[in-house]
C-alpha positions, 0 to 999 in steps of 0.5 A, spaced: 509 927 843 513 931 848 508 937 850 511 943 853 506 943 858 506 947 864 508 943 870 500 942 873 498 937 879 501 936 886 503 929 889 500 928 895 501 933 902 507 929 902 510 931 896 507 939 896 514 943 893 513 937 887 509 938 881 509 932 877 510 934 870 507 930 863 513 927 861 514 923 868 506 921 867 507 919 859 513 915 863 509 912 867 504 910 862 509 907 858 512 902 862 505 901 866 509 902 873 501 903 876 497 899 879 493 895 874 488 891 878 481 892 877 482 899 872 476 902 870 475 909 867 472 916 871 465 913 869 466 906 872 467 903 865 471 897 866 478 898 864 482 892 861 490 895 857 491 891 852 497 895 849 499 901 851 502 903 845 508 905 842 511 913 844 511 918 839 516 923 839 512 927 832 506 931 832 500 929 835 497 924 841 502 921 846 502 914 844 501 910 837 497 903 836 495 902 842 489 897 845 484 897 849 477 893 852 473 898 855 466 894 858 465 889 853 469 893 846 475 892 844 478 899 842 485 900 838 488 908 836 492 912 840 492 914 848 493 921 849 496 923 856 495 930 861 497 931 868 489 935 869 483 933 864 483 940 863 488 939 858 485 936 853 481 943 852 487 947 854 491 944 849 485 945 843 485 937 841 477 938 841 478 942 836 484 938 833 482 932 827 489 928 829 486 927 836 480 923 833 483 917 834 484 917 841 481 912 845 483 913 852 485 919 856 490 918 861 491 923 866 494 924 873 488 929 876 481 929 873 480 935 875 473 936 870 467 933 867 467 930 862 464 933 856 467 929 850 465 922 852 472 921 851 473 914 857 479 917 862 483 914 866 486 917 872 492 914 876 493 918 882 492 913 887 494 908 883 502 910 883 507 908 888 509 913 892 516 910 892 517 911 884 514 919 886 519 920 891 525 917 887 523 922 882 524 928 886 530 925 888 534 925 882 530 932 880 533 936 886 539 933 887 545 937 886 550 933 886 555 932 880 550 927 877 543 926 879 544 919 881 551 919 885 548 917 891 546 910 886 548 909 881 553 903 881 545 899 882 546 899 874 547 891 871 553 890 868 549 888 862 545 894 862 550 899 861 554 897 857 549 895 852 547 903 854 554 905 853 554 903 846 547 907 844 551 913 848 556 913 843 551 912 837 548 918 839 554 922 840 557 921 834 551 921 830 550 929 833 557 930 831 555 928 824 550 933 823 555 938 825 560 935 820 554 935 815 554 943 816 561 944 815 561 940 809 555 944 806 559 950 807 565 947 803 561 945 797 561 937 799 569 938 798 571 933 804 578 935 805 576 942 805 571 941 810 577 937 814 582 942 813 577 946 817 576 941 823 583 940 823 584 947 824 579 948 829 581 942 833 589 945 833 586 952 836 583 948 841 578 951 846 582 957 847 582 960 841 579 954 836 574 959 833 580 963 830 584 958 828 577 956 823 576 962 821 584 962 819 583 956 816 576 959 812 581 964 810 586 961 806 584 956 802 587 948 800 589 951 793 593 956 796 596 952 801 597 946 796 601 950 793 606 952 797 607 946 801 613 943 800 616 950 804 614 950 811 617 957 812 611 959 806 606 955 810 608 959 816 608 965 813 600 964 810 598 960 817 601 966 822 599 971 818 592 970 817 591 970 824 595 977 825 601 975 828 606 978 823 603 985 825 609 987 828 616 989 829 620 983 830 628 983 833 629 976 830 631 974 823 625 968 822 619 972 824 622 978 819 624 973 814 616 970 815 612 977 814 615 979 809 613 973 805 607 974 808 606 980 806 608 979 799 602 973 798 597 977 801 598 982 795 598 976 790 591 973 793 588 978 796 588 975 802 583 978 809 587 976 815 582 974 821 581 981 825 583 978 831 589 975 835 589 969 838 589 968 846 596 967 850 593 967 857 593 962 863 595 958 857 601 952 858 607 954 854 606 948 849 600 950 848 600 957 845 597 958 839 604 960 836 606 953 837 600 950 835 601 954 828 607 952 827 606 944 828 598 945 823 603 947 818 608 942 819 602 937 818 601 941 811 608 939 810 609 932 810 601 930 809 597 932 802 590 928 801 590 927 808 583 925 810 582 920 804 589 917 807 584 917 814 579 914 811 583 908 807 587 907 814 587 901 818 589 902 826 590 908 829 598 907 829 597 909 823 594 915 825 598 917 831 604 916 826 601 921 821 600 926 826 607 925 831 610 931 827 615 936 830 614 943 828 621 947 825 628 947 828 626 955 830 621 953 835 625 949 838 628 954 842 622 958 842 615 959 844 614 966 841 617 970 836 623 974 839 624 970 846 628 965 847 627 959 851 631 952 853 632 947 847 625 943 846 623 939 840 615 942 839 611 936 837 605 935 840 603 930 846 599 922 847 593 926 849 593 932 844 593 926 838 589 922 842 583 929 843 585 930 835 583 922 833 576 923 838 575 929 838 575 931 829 577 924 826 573 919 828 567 923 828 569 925 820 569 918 818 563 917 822 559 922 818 563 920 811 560 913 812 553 915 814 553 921 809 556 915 803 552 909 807 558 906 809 557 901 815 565 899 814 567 906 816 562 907 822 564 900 825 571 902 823 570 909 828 567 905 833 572 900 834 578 906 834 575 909 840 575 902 843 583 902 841 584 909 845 586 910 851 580 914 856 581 921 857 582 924 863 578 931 863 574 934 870 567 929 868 572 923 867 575 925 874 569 926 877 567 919 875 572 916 877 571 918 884 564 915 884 567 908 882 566 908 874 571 906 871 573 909 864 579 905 861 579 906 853 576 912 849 569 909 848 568 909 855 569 917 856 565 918 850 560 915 853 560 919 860 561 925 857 556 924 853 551 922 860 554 928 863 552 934 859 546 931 855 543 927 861 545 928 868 546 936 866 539 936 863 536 932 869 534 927 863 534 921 868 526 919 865 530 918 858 536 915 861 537 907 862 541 909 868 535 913 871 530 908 870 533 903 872 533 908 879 526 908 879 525 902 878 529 899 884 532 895 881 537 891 887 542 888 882 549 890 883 554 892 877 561 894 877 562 898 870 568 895 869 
């Protein structure tokens, strides 16, 4: 398994300011980057690796199902890996019955004797310095990603087969989160859905209290007032605190006095807060993106399950090309006037909606119901969209990484923030390949 072990042994002279840390060794042993000629353990034992073994990510030793011929036995259990031998004790395997099994101690630094009778094998010497000072290459880099400077040395074929298993993974994080909103919605889809949607329409600004608005109306209400978009209005704007106030114009009092009147009949608890305006783009305030989820109540009912049975994203982007009410027209508040524009929302807000709330739901409804149909339906509408173009993509683009449709950006988003920021180059198929050095060239086109 993983340990969080403390970062224990120094390189060389050459790499003083570099402590290897036990994950850089498990990787090491994993994929056999060492010298393996003439091997024999600290007490001169012959060494011969059969199997390394296969990498545990659960609880105890390192590696599963390993072999070994040390002197004239074969030996078959599991390997367990320390930067110093003093980890064994430190860590309490000795006292520790799922480490029975061990058969090789592989350790960087045989810094004790051994009194376990446990064979070890120490590698200091036996690793390229090369792969070392790669490694604290990309672990002292500062740049955008770690590997800017070569990333462009990964095949083609490695990538992409390294995009796909990006994507999965993001998608399959997105599940859980969707499974918690389905939880907490007693396993109601549209529920859950409507409280996604809302979420996503608050965008990152505000997304917060457009959920809890959402949370504080609930699909029956709305339901039954969907065929009036002033009704709709008055409950969505007044949730959020946005009717709490003297208004000039006729509408904004025509919708607070329906609000008030709606709020007695259900109880209804508006969110404390008033959702933000600042350093916002007129289209994008919350009064107009209101306005527009309302009118998506409007004109929609069982939306998700129409999401769910469609078959192209056209489909999708029809659904959700809506405009809001003729007031907002001339409007991108209460009481002050603008020029004449239709309030419907842009490409990119539709695109961000489908990538960003849709996919993920049918992704998590066909993982949730074992559906590979909708799952595969997911991936390939992400193949359908066009790439996003927000600051991680842009800096890709600087260093020659394309990203033509939305499954290419989902999978550099999800490099950058789960990879690159967290210096995951060990588990990255983009920073093996690195340490390896590898000479073929790819494109990622």
């Amino acid at each position: 398994m993983y340990h969080d072990c403390p970062n224990e042994g120094n390189l060389s002279s050459s790499y003083a300011s570099f402590a290897i840390p036990e994950r850089l060794l498990q990787f090491i042993w994993q994929f056999q980057y060492f010298n393996s000629s003439e091997l024999s353990t600290t007490d001169g034992d012959r060494l011969q690796i059969i199997y390394q073994g296969q990498i545990n990510t659960n609880q105890g030793p390192d590696f599963l199902d390993a072999k070994v011929r040390i002197g004239n036995t074969m030996w078959a259990g599991t390997i367990e890996v320390h930067v110093k031998s003093s980890g064994w004790k430190k860590h309490n395997h000795h006292q520790d019955d799922n480490y029975n099994s061990v058969i090789l101690h592989v350790v960087w630094d045989d810094d004790e004797e051994n009194e376990n009778s446990m064979p070890v094998l120490e590698l200091k010497e036996r690793v390229p310095k090369i792969l070392l000072q790669r490694y604290a290459n990309l672990m002292k880099a500062e740049t955008f990603i770690p590997c800017a400077a070569n990333i462009t040395v990964v095949p083609d074929l490695v990538w992409k087969s390294w995009e796909a298993r990006l994507v999965a993974e993001r998608l399959l994080r997105k599940t859980n989160t969707v499974q918690t909103y389905l939880q907490e919605a007693n396993h109601h889809w549209e529920q859950a859905f409507w409280w996604l949607i809302a979420r996503n329409f608050g965008m990152k600004v505000n997304a917060d209290l457009f959920e809890k608005m959402a949370r504080s109306v609930s699909l029956n209400i709305l339901a039954r007032h969907k065929n009036q978009i002033h009704q709709l209005e008055a409950l969505l704007f007044g949730q959020l605190n946005l009717l709490d106030r003297e208004f000039k114009d006729d509408y904004p009092k025509m919708l607070q006095k329906e609000y008030q009147f709606y709020k007695k009949k259900y109880g209804l608890t508006p969110v404390p807060l008033t959702p933000f305006f600042l350093r916002m783009r007129p289209v994008n305030f919350p009064t107009v993106r209101l306005a527009q989820l309302a009118m998506l109540i409007h004109e929609s009912s069982h939306l998700f399950s129409k999401i769910r049975d469609a078959e192209s994203v056209i489909e999708l982007k029809k659904w959700f090309d809506i405009e809001a009410n003729d007031y907002w027209h001339y409007h991108f508040r209460f009481d002050e006037l603008s020029s004449f524009r239709i309030k419907r929302p842009g490409q990119d807000s539709i695109s961000n909606i489908i990538i960003n709330t849709i996919i993920p739901m049918l992704f998590a409804y066909g993982s949730y119901h074992d559906e590979a149909g909708h799952k595969e339906k997911a991936f390939h509408w992400l193949e359908q969209l066009a790439g996003e173009n927000n600051n991680i993509i842009k800096q890709f683009w600087k260093l020659k990484i394309e990203s033509r449709t939305a499954f290419d950006s989902q999978a550099l988003i999800e490099l950058k923030t789960e990879y690159c920021d967290r210096k995951r180059c060990l588990d990255c198929a983009v920073g093996n390949v690195i340490l390896k050095g590898r000479s073929q060239v790819g494109n990622f086109k």
